[in-house]
C-alpha positions in Angstrom: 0.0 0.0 0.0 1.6 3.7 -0.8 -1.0 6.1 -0.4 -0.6 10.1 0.3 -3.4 13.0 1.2 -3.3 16.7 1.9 -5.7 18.9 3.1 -5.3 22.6 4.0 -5.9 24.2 7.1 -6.2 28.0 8.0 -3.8 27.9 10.8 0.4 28.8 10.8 2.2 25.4 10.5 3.5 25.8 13.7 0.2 25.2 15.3 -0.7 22.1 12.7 3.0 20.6 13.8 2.0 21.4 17.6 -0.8 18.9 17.7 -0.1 16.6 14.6 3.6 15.8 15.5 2.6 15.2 19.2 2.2 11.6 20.3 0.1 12.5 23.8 -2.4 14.2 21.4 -2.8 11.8 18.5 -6.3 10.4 20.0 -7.8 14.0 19.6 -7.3 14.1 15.8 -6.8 10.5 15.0 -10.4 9.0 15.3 -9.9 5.1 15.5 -6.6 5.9 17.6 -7.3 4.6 21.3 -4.1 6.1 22.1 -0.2 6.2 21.7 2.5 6.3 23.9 6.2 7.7 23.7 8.2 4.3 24.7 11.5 7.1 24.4 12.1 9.4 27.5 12.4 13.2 26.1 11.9 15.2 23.3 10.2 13.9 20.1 13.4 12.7 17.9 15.6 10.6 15.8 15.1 7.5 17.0 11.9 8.3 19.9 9.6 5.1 19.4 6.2 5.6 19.8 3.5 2.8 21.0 0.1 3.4 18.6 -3.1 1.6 19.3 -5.4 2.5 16.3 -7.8 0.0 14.1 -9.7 -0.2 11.1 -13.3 -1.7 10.3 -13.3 -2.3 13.7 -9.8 -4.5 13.5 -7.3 -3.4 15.8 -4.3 -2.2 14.7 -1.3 -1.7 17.2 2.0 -1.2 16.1 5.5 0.7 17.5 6.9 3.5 15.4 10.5 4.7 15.8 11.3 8.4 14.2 13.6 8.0 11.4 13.9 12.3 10.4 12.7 14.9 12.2 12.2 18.8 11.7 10.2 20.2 14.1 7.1 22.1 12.8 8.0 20.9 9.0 8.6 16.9 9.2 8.1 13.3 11.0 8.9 10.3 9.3 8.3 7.3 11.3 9.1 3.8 10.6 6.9 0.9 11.6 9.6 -1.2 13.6 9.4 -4.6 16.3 8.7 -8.0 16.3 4.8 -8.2 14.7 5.6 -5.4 12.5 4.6 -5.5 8.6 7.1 -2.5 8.3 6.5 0.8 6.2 7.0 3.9 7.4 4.5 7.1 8.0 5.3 10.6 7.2 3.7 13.7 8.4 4.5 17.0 6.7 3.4 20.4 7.1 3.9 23.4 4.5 3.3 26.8 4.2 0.6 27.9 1.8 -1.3 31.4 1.5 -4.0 31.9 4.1 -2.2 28.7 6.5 -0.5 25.8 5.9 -0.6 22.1 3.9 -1.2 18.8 6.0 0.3 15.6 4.5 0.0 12.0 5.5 1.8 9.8 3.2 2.0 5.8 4.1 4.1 3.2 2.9 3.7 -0.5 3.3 3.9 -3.7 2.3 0.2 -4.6 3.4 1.0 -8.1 4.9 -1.5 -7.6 8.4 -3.0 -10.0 10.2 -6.4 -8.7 9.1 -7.9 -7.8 6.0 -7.4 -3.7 5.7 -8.8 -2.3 2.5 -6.7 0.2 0.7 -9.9 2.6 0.5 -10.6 2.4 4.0 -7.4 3.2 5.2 -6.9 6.1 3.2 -10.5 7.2 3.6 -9.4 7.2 7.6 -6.0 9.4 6.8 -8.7 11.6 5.0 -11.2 12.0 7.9 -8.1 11.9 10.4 -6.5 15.4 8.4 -10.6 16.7 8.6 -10.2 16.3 12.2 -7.1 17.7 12.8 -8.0 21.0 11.0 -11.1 21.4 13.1 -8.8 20.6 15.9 -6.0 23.6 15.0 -8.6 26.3 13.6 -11.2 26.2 16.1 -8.7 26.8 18.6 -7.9 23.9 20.9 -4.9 23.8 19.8 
């Protein structure tokens, strides 16, 4: 599966990054994410690993991340890393753009889960997920 989605949000990227790049807040934009949790004391960095318990169609979907680039307020890329992982790697990126900034999810994997995840729904999630975040940032909660 490589799939990648935008969406533009009328805030400064500096307030998308805030909340988008922050593992403690990826249940309040992410809306089949139960939760994550930073396994890497301090800062958000090169090689932080992140717990995520998410799910699709009602399948769950946990899996450890571990930051493979980061610049703060611009880029994450996270790869899916430990011993149930189906590797791939997630990247989150946030651009200026006139009136706020450009959102990206873009996810890379090989698609071999235990449970049958469709492309469309997956993607259709990112989609919803990006919505969220935007109301999120703009109606300030941020």
């Amino acid at each position: 599966m490589d799939f990648y989605i935008e969406h533009t949000i009328h805030a400064a990227p500096e307030a998308v990054a805030r909340v988008m790049f922050d593992p403690a807040r990826e249940g309040e934009w992410m809306a089949k994410a139960g939760e994550a949790e930073q396994l890497t004391p301090g800062p958000l960095g090169v090689g932080t690993q992140v717990r995520h318990k998410a799910g699709v169609h009602g399948w769950p979907i946990n899996f450890v991340t571990e930051v493979k680039s980061y610049e703060p307020d611009r880029r994450l890329e996270m790869a899916v890393v430990g011993p149930a992982s189906r590797g791939g790697e997630i990247i989150y990126q946030v651009a200026p753009t006139a009136g706020g900034s450009i959102a990206t999810i873009h996810v890379r994997d090989d698609e071999r889960g235990p449970h049958p995840v469709s492309d469309w729904a997956r993607k259709q999630q990112a989609e919803e997920n990006l919505a969220r975040l935007a109301s999120l940032v703009t109606h300030g909660h941020a």
